[in-house]
KOLMARDO-567776 format. One record per residue (C-alpha): residue number from 1; residue in one letter; x, z, y. Coordinates in nm, 3 decimals. Layout:
% KOLMARDO-567776
i NUM | aa a | xx X | zz Z | yy Y
...
% end
This chain:
% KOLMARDO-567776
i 1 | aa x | xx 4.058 | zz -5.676 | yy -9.650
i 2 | aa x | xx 3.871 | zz -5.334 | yy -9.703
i 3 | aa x | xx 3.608 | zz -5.297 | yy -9.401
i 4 | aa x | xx 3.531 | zz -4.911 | yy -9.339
i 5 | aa x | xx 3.410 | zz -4.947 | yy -8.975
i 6 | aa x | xx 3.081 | zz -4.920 | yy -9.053
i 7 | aa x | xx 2.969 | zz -4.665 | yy -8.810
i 8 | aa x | xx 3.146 | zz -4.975 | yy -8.522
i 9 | aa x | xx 2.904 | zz -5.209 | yy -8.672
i 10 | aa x | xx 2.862 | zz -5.362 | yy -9.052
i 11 | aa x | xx 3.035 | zz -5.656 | yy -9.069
i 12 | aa x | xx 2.920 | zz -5.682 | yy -9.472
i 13 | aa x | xx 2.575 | zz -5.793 | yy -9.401
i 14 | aa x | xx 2.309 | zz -5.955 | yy -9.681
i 15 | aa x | xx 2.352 | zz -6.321 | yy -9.663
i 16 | aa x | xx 1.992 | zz -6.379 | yy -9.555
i 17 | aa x | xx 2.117 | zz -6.217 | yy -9.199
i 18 | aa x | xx 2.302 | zz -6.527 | yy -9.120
i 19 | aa x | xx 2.054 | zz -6.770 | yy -9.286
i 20 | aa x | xx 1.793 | zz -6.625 | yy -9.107
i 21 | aa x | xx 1.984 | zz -6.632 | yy -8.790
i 22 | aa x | xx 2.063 | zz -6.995 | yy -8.780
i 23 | aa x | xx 1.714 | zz -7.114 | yy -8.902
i 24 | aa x | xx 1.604 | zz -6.941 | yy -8.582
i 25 | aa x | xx 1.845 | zz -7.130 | yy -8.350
i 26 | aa x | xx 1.716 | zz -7.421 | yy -8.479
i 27 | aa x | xx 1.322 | zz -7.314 | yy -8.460
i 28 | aa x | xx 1.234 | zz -7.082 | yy -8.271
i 29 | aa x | xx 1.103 | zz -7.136 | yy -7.919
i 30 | aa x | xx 1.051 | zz -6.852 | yy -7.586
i 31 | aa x | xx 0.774 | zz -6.578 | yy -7.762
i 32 | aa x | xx 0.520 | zz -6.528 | yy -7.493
i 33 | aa x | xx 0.601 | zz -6.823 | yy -7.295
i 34 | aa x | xx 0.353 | zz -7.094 | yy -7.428
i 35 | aa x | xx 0.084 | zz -7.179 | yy -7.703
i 36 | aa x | xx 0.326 | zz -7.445 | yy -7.931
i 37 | aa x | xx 0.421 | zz -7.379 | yy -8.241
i 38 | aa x | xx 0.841 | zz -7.313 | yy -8.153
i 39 | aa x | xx 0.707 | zz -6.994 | yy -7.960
i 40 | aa x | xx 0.432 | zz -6.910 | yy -8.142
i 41 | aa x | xx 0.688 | zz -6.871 | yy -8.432
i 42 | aa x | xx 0.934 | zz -6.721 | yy -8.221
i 43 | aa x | xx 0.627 | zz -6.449 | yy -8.130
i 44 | aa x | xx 0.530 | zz -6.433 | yy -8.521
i 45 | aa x | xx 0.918 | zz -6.363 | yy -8.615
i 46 | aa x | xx 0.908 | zz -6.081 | yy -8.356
i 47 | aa x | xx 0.584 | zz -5.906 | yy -8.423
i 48 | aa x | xx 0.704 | zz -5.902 | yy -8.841
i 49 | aa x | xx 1.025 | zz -5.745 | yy -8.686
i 50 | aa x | xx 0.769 | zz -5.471 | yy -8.525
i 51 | aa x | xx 0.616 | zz -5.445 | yy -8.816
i 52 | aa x | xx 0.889 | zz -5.373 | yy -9.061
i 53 | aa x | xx 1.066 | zz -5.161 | yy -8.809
i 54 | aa x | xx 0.745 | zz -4.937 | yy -8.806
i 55 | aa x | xx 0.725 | zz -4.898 | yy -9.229
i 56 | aa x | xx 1.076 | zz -4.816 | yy -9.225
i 57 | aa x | xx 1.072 | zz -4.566 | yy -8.923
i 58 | aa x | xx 0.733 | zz -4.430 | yy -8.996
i 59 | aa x | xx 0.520 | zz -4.519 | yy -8.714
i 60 | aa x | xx 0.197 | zz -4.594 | yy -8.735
i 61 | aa x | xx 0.164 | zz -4.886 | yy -8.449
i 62 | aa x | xx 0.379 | zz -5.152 | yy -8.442
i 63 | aa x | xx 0.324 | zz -5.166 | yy -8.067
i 64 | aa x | xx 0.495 | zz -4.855 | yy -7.997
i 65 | aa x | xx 0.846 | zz -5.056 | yy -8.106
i 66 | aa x | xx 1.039 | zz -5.228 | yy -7.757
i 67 | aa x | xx 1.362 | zz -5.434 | yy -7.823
i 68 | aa x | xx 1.686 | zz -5.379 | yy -7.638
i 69 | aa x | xx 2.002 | zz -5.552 | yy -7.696
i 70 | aa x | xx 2.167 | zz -5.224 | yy -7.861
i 71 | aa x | xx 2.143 | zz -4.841 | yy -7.900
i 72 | aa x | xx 2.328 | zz -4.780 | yy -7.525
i 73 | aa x | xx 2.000 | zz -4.989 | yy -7.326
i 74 | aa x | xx 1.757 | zz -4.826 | yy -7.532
i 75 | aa x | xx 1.864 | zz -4.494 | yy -7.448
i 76 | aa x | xx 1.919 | zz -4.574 | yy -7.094
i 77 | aa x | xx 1.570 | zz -4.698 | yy -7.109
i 78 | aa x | xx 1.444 | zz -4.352 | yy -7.137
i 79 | aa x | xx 1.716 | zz -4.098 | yy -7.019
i 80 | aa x | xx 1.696 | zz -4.252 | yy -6.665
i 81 | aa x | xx 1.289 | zz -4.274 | yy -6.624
i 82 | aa x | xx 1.183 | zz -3.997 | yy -6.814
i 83 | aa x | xx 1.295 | zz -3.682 | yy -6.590
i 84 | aa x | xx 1.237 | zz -3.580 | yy -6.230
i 85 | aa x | xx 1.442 | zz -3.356 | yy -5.986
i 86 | aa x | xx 1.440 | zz -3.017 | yy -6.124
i 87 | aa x | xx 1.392 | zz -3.101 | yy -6.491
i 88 | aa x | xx 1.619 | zz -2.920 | yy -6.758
i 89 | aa x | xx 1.681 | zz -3.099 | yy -7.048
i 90 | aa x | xx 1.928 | zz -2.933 | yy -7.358
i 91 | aa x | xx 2.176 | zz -3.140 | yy -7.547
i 92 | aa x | xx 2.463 | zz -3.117 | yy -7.742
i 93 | aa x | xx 2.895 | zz -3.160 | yy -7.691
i 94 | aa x | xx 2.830 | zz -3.403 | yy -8.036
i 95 | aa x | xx 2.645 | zz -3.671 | yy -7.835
i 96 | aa x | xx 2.783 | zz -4.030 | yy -7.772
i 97 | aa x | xx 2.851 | zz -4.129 | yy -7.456
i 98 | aa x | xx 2.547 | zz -4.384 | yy -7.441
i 99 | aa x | xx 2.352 | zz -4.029 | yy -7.403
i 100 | aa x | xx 2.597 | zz -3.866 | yy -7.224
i 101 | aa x | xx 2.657 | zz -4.122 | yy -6.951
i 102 | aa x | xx 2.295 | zz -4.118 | yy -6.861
i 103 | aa x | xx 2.211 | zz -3.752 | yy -6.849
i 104 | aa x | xx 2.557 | zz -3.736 | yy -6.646
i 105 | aa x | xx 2.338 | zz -4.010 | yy -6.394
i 106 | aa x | xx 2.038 | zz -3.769 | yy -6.380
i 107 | aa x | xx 2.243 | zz -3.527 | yy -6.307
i 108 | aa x | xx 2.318 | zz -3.660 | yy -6.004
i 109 | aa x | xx 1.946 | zz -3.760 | yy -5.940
i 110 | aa x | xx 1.911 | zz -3.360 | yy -5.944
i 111 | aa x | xx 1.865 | zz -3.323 | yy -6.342
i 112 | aa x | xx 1.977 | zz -3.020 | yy -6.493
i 113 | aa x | xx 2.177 | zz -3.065 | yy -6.838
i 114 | aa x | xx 2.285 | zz -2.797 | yy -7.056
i 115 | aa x | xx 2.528 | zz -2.922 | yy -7.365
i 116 | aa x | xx 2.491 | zz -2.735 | yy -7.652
i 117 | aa x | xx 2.844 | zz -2.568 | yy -7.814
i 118 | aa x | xx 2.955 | zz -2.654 | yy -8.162
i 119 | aa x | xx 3.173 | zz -2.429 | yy -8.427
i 120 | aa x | xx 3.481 | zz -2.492 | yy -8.576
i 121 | aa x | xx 3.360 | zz -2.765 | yy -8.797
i 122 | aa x | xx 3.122 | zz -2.940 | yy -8.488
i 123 | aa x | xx 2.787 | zz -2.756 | yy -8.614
i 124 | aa x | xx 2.585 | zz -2.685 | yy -8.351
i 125 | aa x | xx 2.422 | zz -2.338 | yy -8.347
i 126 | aa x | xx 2.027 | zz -2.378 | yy -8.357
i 127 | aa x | xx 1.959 | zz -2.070 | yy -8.215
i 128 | aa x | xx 2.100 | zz -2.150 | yy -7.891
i 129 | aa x | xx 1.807 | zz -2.341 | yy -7.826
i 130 | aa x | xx 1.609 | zz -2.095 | yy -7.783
i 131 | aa x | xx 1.872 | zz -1.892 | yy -7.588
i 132 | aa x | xx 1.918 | zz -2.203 | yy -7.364
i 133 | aa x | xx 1.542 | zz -2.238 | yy -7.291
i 134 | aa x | xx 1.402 | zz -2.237 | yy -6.937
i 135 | aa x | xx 1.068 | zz -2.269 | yy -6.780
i 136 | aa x | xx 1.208 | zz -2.608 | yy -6.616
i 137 | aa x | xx 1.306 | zz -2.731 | yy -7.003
i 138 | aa x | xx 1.132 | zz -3.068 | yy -7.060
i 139 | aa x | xx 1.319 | zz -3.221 | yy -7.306
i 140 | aa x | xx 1.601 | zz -3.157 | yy -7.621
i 141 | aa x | xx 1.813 | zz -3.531 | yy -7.644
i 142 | aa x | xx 2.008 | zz -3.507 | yy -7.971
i 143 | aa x | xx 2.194 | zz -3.732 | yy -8.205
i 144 | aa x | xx 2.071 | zz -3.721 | yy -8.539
i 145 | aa x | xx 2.419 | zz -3.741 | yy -8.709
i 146 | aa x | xx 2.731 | zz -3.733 | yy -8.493
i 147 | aa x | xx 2.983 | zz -4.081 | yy -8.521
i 148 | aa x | xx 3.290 | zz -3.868 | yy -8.555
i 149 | aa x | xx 3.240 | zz -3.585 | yy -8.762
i 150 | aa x | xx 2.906 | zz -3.755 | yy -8.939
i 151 | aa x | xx 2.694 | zz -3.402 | yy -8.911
i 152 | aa x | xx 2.325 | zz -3.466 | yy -8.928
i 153 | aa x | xx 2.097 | zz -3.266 | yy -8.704
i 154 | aa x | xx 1.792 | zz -3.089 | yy -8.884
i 155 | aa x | xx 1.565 | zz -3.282 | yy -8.749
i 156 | aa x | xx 1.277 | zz -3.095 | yy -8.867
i 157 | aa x | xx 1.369 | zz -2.752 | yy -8.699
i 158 | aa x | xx 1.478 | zz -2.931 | yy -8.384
i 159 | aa x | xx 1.146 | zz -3.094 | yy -8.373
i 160 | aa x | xx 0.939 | zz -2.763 | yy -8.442
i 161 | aa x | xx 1.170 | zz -2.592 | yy -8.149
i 162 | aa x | xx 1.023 | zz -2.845 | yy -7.928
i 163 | aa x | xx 0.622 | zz -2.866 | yy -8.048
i 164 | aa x | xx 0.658 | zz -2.482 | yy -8.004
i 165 | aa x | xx 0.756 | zz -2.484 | yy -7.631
i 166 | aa x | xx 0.600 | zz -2.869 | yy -7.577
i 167 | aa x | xx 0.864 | zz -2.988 | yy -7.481
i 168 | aa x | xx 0.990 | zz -3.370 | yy -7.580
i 169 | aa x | xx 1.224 | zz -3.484 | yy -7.848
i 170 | aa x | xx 1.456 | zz -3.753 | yy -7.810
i 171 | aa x | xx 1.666 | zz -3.863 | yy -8.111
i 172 | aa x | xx 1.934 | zz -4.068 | yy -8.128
i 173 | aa x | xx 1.928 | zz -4.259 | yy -8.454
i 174 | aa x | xx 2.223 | zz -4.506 | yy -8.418
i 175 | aa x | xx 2.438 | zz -4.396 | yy -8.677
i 176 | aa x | xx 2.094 | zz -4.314 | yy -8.970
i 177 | aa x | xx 1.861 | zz -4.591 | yy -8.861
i 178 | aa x | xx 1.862 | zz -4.761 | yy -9.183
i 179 | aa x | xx 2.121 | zz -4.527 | yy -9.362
i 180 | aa x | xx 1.942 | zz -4.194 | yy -9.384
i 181 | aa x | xx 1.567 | zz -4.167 | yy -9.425
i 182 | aa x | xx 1.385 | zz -4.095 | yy -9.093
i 183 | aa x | xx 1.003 | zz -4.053 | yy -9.013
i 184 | aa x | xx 0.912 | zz -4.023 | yy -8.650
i 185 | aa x | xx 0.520 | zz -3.952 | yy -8.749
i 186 | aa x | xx 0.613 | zz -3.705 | yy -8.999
i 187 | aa x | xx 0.906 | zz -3.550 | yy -8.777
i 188 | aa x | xx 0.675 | zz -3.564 | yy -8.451
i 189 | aa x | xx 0.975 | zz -3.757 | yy -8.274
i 190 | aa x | xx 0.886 | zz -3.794 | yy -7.921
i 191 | aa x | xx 1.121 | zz -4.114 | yy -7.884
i 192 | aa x | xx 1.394 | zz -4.275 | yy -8.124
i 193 | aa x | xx 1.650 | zz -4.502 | yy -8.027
i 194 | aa x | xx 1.875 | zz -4.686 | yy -8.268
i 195 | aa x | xx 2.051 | zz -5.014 | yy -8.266
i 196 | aa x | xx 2.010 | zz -5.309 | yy -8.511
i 197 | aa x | xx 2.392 | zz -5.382 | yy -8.595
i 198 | aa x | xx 2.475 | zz -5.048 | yy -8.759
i 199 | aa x | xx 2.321 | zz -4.956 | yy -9.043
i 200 | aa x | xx 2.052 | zz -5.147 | yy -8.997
i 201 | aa x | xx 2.279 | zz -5.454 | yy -9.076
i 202 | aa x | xx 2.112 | zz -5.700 | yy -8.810
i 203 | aa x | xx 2.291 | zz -5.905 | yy -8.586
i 204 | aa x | xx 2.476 | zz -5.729 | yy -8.262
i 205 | aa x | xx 2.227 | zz -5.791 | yy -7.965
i 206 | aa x | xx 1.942 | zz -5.590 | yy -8.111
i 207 | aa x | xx 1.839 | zz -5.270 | yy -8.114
i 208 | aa x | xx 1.512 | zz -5.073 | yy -8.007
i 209 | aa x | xx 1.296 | zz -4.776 | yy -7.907
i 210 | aa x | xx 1.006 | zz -4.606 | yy -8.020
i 211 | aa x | xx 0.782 | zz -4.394 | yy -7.826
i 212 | aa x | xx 0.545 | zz -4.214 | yy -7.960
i 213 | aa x | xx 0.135 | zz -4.298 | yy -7.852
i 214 | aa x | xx 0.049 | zz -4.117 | yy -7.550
i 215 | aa x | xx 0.335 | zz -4.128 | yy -7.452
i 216 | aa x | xx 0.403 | zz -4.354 | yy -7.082
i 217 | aa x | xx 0.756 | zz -4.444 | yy -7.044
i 218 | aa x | xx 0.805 | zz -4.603 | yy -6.668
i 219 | aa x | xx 0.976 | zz -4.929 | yy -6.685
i 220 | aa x | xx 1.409 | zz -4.941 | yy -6.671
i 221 | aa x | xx 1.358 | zz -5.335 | yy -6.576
i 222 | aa x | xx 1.141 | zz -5.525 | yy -6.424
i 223 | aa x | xx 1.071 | zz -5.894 | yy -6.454
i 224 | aa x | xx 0.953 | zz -6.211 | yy -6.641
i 225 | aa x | xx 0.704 | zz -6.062 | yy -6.921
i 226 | aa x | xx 0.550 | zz -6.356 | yy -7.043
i 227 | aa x | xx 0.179 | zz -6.177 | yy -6.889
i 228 | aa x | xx -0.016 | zz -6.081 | yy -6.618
i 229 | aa x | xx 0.200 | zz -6.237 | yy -6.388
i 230 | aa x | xx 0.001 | zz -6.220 | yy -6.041
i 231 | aa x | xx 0.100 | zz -5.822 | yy -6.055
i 232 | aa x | xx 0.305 | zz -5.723 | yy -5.856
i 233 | aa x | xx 0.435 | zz -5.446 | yy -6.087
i 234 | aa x | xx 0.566 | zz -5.447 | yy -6.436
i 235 | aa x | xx 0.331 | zz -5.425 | yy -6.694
i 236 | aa x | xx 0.245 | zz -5.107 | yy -6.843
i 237 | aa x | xx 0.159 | zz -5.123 | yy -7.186
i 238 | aa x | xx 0.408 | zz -5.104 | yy -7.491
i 239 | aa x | xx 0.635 | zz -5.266 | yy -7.592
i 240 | aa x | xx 0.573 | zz -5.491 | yy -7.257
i 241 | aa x | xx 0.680 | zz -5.199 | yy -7.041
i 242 | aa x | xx 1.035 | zz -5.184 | yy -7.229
i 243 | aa x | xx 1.086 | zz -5.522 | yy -7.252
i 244 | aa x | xx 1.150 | zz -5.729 | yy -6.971
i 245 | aa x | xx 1.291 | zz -6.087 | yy -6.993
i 246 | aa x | xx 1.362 | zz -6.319 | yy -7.247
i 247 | aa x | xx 1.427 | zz -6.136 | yy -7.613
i 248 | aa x | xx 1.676 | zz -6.209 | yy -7.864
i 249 | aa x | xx 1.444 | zz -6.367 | yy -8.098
i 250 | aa x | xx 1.724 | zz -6.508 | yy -8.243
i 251 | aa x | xx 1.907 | zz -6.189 | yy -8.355
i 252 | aa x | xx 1.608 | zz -6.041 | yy -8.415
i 253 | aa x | xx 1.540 | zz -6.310 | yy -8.682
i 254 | aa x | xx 1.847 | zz -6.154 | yy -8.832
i 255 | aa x | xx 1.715 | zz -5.782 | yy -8.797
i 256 | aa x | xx 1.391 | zz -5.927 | yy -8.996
i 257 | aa x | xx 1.599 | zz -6.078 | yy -9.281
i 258 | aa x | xx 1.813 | zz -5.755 | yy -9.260
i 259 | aa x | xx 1.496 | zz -5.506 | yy -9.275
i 260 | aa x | xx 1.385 | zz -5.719 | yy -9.591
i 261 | aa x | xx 1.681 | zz -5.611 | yy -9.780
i 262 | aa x | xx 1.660 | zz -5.245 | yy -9.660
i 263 | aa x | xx 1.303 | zz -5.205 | yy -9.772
i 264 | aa x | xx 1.341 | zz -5.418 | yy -10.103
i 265 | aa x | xx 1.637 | zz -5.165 | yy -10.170
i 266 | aa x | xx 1.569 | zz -4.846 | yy -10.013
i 267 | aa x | xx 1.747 | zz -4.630 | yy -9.765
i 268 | aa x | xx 1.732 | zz -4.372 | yy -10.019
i 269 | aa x | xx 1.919 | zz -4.568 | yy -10.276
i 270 | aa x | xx 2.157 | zz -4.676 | yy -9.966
i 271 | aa x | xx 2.239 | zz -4.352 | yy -9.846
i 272 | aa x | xx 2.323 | zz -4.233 | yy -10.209
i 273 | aa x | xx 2.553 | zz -4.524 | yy -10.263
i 274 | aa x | xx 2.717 | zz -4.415 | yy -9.922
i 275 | aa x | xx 2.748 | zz -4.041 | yy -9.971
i 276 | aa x | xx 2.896 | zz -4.096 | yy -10.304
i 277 | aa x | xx 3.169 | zz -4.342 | yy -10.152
i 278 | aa x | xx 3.247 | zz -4.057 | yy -9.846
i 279 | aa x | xx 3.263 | zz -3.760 | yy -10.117
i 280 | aa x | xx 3.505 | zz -3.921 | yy -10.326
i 281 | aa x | xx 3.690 | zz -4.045 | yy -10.054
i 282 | aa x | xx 3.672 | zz -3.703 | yy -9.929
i 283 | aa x | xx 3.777 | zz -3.509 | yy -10.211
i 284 | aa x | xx 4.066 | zz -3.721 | yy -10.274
i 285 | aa x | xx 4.201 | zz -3.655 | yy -9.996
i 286 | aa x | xx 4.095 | zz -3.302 | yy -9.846
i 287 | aa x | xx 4.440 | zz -3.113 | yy -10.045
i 288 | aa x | xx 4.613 | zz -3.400 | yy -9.927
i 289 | aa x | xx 4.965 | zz -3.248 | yy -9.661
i 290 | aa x | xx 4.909 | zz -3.280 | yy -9.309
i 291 | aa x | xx 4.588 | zz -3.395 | yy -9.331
i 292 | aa x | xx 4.306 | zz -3.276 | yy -9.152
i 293 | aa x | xx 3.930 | zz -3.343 | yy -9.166
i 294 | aa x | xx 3.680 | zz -3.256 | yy -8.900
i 295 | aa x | xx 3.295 | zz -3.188 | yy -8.978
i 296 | aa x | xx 3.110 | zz -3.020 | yy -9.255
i 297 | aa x | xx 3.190 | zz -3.187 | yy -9.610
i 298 | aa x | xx 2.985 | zz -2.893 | yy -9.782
i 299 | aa x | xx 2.627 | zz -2.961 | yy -9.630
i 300 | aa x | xx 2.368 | zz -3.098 | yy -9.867
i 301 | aa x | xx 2.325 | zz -3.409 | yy -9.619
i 302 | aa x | xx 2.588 | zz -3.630 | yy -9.423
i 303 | aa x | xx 2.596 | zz -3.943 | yy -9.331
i 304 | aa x | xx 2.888 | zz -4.140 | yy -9.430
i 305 | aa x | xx 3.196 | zz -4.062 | yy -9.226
i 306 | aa x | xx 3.514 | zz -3.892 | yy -9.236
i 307 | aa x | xx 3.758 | zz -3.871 | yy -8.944
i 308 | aa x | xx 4.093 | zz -3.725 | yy -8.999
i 309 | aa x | xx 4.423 | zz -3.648 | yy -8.862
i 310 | aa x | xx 4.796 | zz -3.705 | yy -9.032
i 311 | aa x | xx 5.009 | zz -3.428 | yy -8.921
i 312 | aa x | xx 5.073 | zz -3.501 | yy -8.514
i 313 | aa x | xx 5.096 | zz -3.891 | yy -8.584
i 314 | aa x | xx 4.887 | zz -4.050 | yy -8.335
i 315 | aa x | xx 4.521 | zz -4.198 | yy -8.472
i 316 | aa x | xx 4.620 | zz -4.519 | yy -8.345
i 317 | aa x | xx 4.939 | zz -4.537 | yy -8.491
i 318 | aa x | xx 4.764 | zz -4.448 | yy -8.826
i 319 | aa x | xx 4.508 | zz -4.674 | yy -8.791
i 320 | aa x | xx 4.766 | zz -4.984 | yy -8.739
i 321 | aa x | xx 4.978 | zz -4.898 | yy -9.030
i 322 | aa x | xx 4.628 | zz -4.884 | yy -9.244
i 323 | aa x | xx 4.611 | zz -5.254 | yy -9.067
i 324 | aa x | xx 4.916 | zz -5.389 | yy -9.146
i 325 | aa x | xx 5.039 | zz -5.268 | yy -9.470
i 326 | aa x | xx 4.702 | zz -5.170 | yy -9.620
i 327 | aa x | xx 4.463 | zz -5.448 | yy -9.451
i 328 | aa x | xx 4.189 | zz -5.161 | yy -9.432
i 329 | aa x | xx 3.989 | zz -5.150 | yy -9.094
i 330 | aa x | xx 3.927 | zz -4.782 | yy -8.933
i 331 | aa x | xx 3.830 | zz -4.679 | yy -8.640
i 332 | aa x | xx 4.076 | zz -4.501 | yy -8.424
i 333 | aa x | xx 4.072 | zz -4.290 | yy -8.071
i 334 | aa x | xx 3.793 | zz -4.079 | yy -7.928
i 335 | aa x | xx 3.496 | zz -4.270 | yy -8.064
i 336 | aa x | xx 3.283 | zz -4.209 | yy -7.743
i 337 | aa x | xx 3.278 | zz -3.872 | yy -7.818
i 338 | aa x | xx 3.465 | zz -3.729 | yy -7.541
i 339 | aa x | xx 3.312 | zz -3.348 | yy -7.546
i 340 | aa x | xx 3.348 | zz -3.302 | yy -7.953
i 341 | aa x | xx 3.711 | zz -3.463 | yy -7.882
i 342 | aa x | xx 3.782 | zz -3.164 | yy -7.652
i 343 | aa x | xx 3.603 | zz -2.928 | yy -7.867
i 344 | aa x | xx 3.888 | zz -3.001 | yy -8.155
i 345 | aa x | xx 4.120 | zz -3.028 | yy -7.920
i 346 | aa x | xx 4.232 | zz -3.405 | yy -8.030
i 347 | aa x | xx 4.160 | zz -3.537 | yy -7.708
i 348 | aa x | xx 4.529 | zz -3.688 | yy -7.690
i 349 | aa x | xx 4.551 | zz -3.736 | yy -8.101
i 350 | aa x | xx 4.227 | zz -3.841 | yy -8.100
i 351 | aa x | xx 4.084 | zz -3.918 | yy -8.523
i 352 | aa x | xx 4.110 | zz -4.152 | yy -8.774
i 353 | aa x | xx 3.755 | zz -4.259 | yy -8.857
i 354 | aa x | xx 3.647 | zz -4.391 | yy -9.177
i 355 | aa x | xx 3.285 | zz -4.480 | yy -9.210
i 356 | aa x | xx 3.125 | zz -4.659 | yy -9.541
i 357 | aa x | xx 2.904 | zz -4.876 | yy -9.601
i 358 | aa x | xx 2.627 | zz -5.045 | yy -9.852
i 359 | aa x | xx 2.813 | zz -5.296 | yy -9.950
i 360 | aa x | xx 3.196 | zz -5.092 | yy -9.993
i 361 | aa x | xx 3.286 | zz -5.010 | yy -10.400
i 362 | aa x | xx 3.442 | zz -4.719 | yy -10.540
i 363 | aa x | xx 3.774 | zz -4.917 | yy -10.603
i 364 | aa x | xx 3.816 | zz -4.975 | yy -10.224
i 365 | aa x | xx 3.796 | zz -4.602 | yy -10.147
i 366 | aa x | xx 4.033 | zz -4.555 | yy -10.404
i 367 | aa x | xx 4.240 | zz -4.806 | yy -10.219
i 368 | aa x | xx 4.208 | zz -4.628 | yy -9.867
i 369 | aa x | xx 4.294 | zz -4.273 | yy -10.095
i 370 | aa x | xx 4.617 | zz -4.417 | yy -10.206
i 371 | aa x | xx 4.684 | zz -4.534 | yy -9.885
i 372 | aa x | xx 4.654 | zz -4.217 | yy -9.679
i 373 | aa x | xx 4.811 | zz -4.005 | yy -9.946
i 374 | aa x | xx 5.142 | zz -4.263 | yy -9.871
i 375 | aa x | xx 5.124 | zz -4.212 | yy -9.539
i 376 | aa x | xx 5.095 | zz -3.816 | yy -9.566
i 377 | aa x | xx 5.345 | zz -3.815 | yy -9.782
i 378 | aa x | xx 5.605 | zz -3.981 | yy -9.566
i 379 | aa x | xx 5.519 | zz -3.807 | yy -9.283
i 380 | aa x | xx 5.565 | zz -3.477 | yy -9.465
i 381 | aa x | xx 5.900 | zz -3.620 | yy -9.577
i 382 | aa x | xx 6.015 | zz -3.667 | yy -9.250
i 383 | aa x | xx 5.931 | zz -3.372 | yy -9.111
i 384 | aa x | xx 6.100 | zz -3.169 | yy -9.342
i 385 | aa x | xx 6.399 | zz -3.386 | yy -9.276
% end
């Protein structure tokens, strides 16, 4: 089997992931919830998780890190406490439904939202930020590299658009954290939300926020915290204030072991192993007939995905033969991605999505080459028939 549905989750994880995970079902106790040594380890394990999270990301208190189960709570964590009636906030047609959704809700909660076009190869135009800009504008919510076309957003002039006109920056990171290099002190991110199953290569469950100091993010749930528990309100303080309930220690045990092997390796090195893999894939099959690619293969930076098309065969139909007579996993259909979908105009077709990972070789993209270049090939047969 060749696995590129990396940007669905990594399903080639280091081994201590699993090791790490099943120590902790057999260890680790409620963190918060007593003074014994099960949940004092279970509140060690987390804070390390903080801790590592913050060298990687670039923040400067570990504190300022919540857990969530995934990339979709931690956004809603923000997106629906973080604007009033008769806010404006600017994002883009390449954002994920997990901001979408959200910003859709606000709408309704008298939020104004205005989405950001894209050209011909889903770039979005930075000037019309500024053109966009209103006196209501509180906040720009962007994806840092989009899951179908893999476009990364420049970060850095994004974030000097908003210092400019002070208004916040919310990134979301789930398809970088851990693959591309990111620095929210550096950057002056506002808030980042990413998800620990991705590139991160943690266990599915986790997944977190940052938010920058100064910054007071009202709570999205309310409930057990572990302290003060004569108020009658949630606690206030980060990470408390994100972070209702009971935690997946557990899975973040596996985040830990995961972040070990990220830092010991560096994204850096990561990332290069990954862009190589997508270019070659890339350029073997970009002349290819009938195929079409979507996204920008000539910027400097990507992250590591290609989605394609084969002629008018539908994704899904190209993503089971790549199944069954290949054994290589894709991704197929509209990715989440409804508004880039309509942009191409592939919301019936939708793409074929192949996204690599740290762990994929040279000879397997090879493989996945040779396999599209077959099915092209018969399809262009056909046709001509």
């Amino acid at each position: 089997m060749i696995y590129f549905d990396n940007a669905a989750t990594t399903l080639q994880k280091p081994p201590a992931v699993a090791e790490a995970v099943l120590e902790a079902l057999q260890s680790l106790g409620n963190a918060g919830r007593g003074a014994h040594e099960p949940t004092l380890k279970a509140a060690r394990v987390i804070y390390d998780t903080r801790v590592k999270l913050a060298k990687l990301l670039g923040a400067a208190d570990p504190s300022r890190i919540a857990f969530t189960c995934n990339a979709t709570e931690a956004l809603n964590s923000v997106l629906q406490r973080l604007f009033a009636p008769g806010d404006h906030v600017l994002t883009t047609v390449c954002e994920h439904n997990s901001v979408l959704r959200p910003l859709y809700l606000a709408k309704t909660n008298g939020v104004e939202v205005t989405h950001l076009q894209a050209d011909a190869l889903g770039r979005i135009d930075y000037a019309d930020l500024e053109k966009n800009l209103r006196p209501q504008t509180k906040a720009v919510v962007i994806t840092h590299a989009s899951n179908l076309t893999g476009n990364v957003t420049d970060l850095d002039l994004v974030a000097d658009f908003t210092h400019q006109h002070g208004l916040l920056l919310v990134v979301d990171a789930s398809q970088t954290a851990g693959c591309l290099p990111v620095d929210v002190t550096k950057t002056g991110i506002d808030i980042l939300c990413f998800t620990g199953h991705k590139g991160l290569m943690g266990p599915q469950g986790t997944g977190g926020v940052y938010v920058r100091p100064g910054l007071a993010p009202r709570p999205f749930k309310v409930g057990g915290s572990g302290v003060h528990s004569f108020l009658t309100t949630h606690p206030d303080k980060m990470p408390t204030a994100l972070e209702a309930g009971t935690l997946n220690g557990h899975g973040i045990a596996g985040l830990n072991a995961a972040l070990d092997f990220l830092l010991a390796t560096g994204v850096e090195k990561i990332h290069a192993h990954e862009e190589m893999l997508m270019r070659r894939f890339v350029q073997g099959v970009q002349a290819l007939p009938e195929v079409k690619l979507y996204g920008d293969y000539q910027a400097a930076e990507r992250a590591a995905i290609v989605s394609l098309n084969i002629g008018t065969l539908d994704s899904g139909a190209v993503s089971d033969i790549l199944w069954e007579d290949y054994q290589i996993c894709v991704r197929a259909g509209a990715h989440c991605a409804p508004l880039l979908h309509r942009h191409f105009g592939t919301e019936q077709q939708g793409a074929v999505r192949f996204s690599f990972g740290c762990f994929n070789t040279a000879a397997e993209v090879d493989a996945a080459v040779t396999a599209v270049r077959e099915i092209a090939l018969q399809y262009a047969q056909e046709n001509r028939d």
